[in-house]
C-alpha positions in Angstrom: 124.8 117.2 80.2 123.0 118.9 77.3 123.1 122.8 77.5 120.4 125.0 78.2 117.8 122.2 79.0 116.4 122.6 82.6 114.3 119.6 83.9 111.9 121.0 86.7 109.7 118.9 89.4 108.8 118.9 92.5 108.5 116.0 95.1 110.0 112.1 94.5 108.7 111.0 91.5 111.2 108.0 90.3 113.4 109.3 88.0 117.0 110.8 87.6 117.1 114.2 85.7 120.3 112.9 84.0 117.9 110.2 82.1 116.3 112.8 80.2 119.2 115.1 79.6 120.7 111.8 77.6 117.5 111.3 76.0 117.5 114.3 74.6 121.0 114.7 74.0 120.4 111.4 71.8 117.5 113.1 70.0 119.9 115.8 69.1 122.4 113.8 67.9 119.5 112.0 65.9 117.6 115.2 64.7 120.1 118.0 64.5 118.9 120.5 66.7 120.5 122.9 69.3 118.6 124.1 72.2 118.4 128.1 72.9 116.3 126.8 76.2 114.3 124.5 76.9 112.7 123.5 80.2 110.7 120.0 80.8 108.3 120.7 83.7 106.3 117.6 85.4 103.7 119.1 87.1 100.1 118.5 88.8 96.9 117.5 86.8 95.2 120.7 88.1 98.6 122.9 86.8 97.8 121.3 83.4 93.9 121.1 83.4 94.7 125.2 83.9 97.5 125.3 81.3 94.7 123.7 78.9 92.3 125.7 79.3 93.8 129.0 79.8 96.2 128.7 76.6 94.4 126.2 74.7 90.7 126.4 75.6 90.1 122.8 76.2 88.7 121.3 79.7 90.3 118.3 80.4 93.6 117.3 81.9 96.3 116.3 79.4 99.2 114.3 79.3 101.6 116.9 77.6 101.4 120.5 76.5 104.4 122.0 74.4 104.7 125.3 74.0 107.7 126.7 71.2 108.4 130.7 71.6 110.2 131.0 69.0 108.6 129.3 66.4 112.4 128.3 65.3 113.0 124.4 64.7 116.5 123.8 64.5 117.2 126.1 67.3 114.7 125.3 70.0 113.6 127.6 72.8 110.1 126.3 74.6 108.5 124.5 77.0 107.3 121.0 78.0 104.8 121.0 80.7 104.0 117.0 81.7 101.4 115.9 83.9 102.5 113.2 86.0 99.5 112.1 87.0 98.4 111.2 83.0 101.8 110.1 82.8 100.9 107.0 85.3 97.5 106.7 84.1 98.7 106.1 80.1 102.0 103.8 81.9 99.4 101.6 83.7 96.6 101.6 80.6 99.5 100.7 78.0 101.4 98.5 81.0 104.8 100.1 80.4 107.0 101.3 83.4 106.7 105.3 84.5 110.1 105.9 83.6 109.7 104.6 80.1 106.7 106.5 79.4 107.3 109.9 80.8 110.9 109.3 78.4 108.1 108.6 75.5 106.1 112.1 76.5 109.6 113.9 76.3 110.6 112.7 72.9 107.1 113.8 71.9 106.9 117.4 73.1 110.6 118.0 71.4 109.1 116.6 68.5 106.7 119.0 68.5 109.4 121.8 69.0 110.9 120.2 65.9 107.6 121.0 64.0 105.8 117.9 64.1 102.0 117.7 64.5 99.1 114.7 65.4 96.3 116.9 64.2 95.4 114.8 61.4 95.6 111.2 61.0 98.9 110.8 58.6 100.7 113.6 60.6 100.1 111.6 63.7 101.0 108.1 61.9 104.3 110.0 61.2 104.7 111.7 64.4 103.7 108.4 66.3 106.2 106.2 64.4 109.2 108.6 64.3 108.1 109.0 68.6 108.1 105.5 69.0 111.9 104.3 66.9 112.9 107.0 68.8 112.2 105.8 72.0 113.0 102.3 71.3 116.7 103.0 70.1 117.1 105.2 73.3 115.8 102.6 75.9 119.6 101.5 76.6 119.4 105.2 79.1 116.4 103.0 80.9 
């Protein structure tokens, strides 16, 4: 089990917590990063939609929202907050399993604790392609 990582939800939602602490565990292995604390929270549309717009200012739901406090990225300490309902609404509209892509939204918000950004079109290319060999040499934890 990977240290200082706290995976949070509430109700059934199909998954083992020990998934994603071997997810990440493999992403630290891959990256070369230790985690201070880090805490992956699957949580309601309406908890995001306010997350959103209370922190970033935008009015929409969203699939992920990462938040790093301490702006550190080799030593990580920050938060993923994941809504599951965009998380089955992006599995379904790319026809992948649940599992699969909530593992894909993961690798993404630690990526963005590592410093990564999709704000412009070759940052996302990069981030996108990095997110995505990432996930596919870590499907054997699927």
């Amino acid at each position: 089990m990977v240290k200082n990582l706290h995976i949070n939800y509430s109700g059934k939602i199909g998954f083992n917590k020990r998934i994603f602490h071997n997810i990440v565990g493999y992403l630290q292995n891959e990256l070369n990063f230790e985690i201070n604390a880090v805490s992956v929270n699957f949580v309601s549309v309406n908890e995001i939609t306010y997350l959103n717009i209370k922190y970033l200012g935008h009015h929409s739901s969203t699939d992920i929202i990462t938040f790093n406090y301490s702006g550190n990225n080799e030593k990580l300490d920050g938060e993923l907050f994941i809504s599951l309902d965009d998380c089955r609404n992006n599995a379904r509209l790319f026809g992948v399993k649940f599992n699969e892509e909530a593992v894909r939204l993961v690798i993404h918000g630690f990526l963005h604790l590592l410093g990564y950004n999709d704000k412009n079109k070759s940052e996302k290319k990069k981030m996108f392609t990095l997110q995505e060999n990432l996930l596919n040499n870590c499907k054997f934890v699927l």
